[in-house]
VMD Tcl script that draws the C-alpha trace (Angstrom):
set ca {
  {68.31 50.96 35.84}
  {69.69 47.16 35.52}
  {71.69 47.76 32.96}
  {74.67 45.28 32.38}
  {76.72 42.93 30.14}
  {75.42 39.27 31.37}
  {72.09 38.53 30.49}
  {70.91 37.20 33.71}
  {71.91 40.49 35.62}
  {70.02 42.89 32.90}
  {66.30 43.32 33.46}
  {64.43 41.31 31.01}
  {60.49 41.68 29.76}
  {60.18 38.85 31.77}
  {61.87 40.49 35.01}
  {60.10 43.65 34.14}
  {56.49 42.48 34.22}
  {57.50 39.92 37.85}
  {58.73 43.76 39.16}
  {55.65 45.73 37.77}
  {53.20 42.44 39.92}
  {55.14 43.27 43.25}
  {54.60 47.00 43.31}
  {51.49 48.93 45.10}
  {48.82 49.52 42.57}
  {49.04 52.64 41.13}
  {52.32 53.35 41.09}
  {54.77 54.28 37.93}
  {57.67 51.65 37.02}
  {60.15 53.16 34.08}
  {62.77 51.28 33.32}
  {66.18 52.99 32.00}
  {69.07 51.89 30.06}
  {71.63 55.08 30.07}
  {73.22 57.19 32.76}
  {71.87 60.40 30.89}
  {68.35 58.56 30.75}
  {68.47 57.56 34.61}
  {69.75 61.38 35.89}
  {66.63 63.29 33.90}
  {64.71 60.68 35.98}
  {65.86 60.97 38.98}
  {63.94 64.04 40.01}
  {60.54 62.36 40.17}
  {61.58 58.97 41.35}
  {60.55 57.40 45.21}
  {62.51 54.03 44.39}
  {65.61 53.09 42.56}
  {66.87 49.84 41.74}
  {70.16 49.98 40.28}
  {73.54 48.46 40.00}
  {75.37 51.80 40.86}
  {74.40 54.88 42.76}
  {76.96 57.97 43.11}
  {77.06 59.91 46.25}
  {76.50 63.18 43.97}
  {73.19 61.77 42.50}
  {71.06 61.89 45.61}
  {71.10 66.03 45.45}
  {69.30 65.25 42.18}
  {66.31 62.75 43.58}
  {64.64 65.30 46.32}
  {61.80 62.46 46.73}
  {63.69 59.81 46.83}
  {63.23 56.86 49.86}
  {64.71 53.47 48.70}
  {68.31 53.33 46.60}
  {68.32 49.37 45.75}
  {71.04 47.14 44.60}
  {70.65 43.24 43.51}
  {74.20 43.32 44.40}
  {75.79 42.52 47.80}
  {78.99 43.97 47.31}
  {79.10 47.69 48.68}
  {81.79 48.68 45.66}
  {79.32 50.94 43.07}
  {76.37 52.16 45.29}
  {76.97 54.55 47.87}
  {75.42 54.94 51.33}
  {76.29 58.44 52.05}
  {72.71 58.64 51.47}
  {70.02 62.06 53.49}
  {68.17 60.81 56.27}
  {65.09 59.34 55.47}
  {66.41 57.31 52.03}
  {67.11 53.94 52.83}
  {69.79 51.91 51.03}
  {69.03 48.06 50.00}
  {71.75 46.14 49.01}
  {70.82 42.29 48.14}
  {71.08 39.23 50.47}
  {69.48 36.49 48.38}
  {72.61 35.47 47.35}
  {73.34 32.31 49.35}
  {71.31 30.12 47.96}
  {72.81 29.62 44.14}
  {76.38 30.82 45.33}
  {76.34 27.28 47.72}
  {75.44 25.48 44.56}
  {78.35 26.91 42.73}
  {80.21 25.81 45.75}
  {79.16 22.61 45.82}
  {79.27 21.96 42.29}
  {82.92 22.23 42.44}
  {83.72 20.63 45.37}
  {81.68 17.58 44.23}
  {83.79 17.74 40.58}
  {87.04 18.12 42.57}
  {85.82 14.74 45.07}
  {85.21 12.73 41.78}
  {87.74 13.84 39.86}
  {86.26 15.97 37.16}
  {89.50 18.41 37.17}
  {92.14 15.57 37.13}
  {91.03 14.18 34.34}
  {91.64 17.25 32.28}
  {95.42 16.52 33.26}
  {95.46 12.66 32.92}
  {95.12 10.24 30.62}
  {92.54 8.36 29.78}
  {94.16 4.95 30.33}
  {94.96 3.43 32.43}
  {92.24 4.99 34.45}
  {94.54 4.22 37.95}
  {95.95 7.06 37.46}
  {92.25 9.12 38.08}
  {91.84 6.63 41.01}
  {94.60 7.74 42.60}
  {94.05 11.31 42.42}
  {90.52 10.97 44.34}
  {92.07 11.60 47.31}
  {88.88 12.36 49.51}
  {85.19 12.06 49.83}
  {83.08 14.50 50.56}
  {81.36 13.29 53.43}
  {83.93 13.10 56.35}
  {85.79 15.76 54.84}
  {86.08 19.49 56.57}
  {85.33 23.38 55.87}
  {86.50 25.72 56.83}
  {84.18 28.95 56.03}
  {86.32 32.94 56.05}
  {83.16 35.15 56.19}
  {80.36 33.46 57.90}
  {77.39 35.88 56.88}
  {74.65 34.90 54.78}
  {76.28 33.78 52.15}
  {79.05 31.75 53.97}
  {75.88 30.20 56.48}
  {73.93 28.82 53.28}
  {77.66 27.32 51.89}
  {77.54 25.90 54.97}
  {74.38 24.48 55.13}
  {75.03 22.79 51.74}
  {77.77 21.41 52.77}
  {77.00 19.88 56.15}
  {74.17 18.03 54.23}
  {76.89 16.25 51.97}
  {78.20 15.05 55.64}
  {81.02 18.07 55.91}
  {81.94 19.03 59.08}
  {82.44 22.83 58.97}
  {83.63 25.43 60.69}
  {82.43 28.97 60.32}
  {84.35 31.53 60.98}
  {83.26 35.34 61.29}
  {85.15 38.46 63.79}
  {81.70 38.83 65.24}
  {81.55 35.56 66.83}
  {84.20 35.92 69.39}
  {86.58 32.76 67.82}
  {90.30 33.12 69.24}
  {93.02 32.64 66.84}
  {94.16 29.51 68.07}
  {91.55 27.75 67.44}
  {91.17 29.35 63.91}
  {94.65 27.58 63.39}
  {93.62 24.51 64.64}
  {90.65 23.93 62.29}
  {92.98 25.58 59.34}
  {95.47 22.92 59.90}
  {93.12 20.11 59.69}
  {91.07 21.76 56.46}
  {90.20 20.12 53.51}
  {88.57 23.27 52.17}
  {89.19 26.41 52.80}
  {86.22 28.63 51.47}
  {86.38 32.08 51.60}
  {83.41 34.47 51.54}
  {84.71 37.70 52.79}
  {83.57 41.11 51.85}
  {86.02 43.88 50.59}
  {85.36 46.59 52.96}
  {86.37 45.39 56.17}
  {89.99 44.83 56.34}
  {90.33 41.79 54.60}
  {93.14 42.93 52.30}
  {95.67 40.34 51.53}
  {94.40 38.37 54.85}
  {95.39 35.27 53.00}
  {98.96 35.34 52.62}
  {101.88 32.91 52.36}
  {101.68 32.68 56.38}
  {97.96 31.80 56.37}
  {98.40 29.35 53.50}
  {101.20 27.71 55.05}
  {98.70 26.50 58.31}
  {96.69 24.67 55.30}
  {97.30 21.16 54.90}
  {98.67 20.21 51.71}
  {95.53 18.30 50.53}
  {93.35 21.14 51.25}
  {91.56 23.07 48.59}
  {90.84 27.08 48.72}
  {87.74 28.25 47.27}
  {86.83 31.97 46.70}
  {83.76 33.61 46.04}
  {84.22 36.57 47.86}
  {85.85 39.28 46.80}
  {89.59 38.97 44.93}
  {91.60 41.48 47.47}
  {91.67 39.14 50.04}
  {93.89 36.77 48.54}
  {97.76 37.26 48.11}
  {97.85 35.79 44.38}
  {101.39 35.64 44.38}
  {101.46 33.38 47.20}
  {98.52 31.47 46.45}
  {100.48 30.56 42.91}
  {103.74 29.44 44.35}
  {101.88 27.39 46.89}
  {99.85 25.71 43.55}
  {102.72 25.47 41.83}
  {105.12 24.02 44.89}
  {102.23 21.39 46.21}
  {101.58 23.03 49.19}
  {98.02 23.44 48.67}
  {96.15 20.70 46.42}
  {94.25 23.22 44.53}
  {92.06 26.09 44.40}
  {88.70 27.83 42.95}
  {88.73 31.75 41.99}
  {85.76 33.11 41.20}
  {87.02 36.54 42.12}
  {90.22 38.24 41.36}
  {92.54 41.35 43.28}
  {92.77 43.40 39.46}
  {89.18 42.27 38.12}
  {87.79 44.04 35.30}
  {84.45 46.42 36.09}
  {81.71 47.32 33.71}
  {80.77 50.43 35.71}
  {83.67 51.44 38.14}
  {86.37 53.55 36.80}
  {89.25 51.70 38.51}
  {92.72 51.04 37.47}
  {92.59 47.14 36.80}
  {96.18 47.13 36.19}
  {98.46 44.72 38.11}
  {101.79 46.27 39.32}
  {105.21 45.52 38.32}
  {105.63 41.48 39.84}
  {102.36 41.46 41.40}
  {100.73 38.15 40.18}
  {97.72 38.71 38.52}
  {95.63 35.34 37.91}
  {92.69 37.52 36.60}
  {95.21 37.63 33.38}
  {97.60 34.86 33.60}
  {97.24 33.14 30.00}
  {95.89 29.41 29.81}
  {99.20 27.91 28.88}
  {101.11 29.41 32.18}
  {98.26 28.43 34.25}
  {98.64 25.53 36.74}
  {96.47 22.69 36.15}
  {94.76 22.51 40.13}
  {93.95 26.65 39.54}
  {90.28 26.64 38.42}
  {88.83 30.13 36.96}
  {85.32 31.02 36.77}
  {84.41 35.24 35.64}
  {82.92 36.36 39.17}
  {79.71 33.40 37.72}
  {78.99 32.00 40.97}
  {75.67 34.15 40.98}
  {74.61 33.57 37.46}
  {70.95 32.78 37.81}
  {68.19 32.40 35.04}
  {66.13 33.95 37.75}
  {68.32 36.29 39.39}
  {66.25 39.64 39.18}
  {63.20 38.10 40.12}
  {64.86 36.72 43.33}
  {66.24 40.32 43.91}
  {62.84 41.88 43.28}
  {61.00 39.76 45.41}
  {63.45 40.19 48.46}
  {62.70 43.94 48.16}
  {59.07 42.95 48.14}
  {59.47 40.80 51.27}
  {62.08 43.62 53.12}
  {59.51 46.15 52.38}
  {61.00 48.20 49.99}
  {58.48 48.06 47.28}
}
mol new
graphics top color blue
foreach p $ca { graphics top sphere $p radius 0.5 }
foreach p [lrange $ca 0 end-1] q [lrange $ca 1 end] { graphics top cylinder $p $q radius 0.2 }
display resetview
């Protein structure tokens, strides 16, 4: 049941028949497009793959053994699952989320986003603003999983020193404020469900340099918006990438996207009012002509299928 807007995240005849190759001979692959369609099915189904999974909808799957999610975000599947059904989500993310990475950080080192804001002549002006090279420059990395380890790796072979930082591996915060004061990127890759709410606030982003650059591809609740903004818009941080937003619209999760009164919301925050060093992408950092098949073929090699 794969099922949504973007092209590249809804199965595909294509996507369908490199699924239908990985599974045991033998076995039954139906492919569903509606939540009505997907519930009458549920009853005779072993494996799901899905973008969302209620809690409710396992009573309805007695034979059920694998719930599977391209996604790695925990928001629309739930793992309140019986004993015995095991619950996939995807970790083949890293590799095309460090290109979107890279990709900007290499436009912001040449100058790509300046000269939106510049004129053409005389080009000293550009020169000036390419403040930085890549190599010799330094990361730091919020969220040092997967994801934030293949960022990494990108990025150290472009001659960035980085620092990754994760609670797991036992850094103190001092010396997480040391390598934050001395950042020229500050990429964050932090999940939603682990007390990461609002961890970036005006205190964090005042240990930033004012040359460094945040990037996030996380997940939008970590970052105080309001804080980030002033900070853009009082040159106290060069610039930043948001590929994720605190009130971000959801296909399939019933949630109140609405910002409250004077809460910033950069989700929404029209073109003209926008500062020129905020760069916006739609939660695209995974977009993928080969997405699904990636997904598939982890399940394949996790044993799933």
């Amino acid at each position: 049941y794969l099922n949504w807007p973007e092209v590249c995240f809804r199965a595909n005849a294509a996507d369908l028949a490199a699924f239908r190759a990985l599974v045991p001979r033998g076995s039954s692959v139906r492919r569903v497009t509606t939540d009505a369609a997907f519930l009458r099915a549920l009853p005779r189904a072993t494996h799901v793959v899905t973008w969302h999974f209620r809690r409710e909808w396992y009573a309805r799957a007695p034979r059920l053994r694998v719930v599977a999610t391209p996604a790695a975000g925990r928001e629309l599947v739930s793992t309140e699952a019986p004993a015995g059904v095991r619950v996939h989500f995807g970790g083949f993310h890293g590799a095309v989320i460090s290109e979107s990475v890279l990709a900007f950080v290499l436009a912001w080192t040449h100058g790509f986003f300046h000269a939106r804001h510049l004129p053409l002549w005389p080009r000293l002006r550009l020169a000036d603003a390419v403040d930085r090279d890549l190599a010799g420059s330094r990361a730091v990395i919020l969220g040092y999983g997967r994801i934030g380890h293949a960022i990494g790796s990108r990025l150290a072979a472009c001659g960035v020193t980085v620092f990754g930082y994760s609670r797991h591996l036992g850094i103190s915060p001092k010396a997480l404020d040391r390598e934050l004061r001395r950042a020229d990127w500050l990429i964050v890759s932090l999940p939603s469900d682990t007390g990461t709410d609002a961890l970036v606030d005006a205190d964090f982003l005042a240990k930033l340099p004012p040359r460094c650059v945040l990037v996030n591809i996380g997940r939008g609740n970590c970052i105080d918006e309001g804080a980030l903004l002033a900070a853009l818009k009082g040159g106290r941080l060069a610039g930043a990438y948001l590929d994720v937003f605190r009130h971000e619209p959801t296909v399939l999760a019933k949630v109140d996207c609405r910002s409250r009164r004077g809460e910033a919301d950069l989700a929404r925050l029209p073109a003209s009012k926008c500062p020129w060093n905020l760069i916006r992408m739609p939660h695209a950092s995974a977009y993928s002509p080969t997405y699904l098949r990636q997904a598939f073929q982890e399940l394949k090699s996790d044993g799933c299928l």
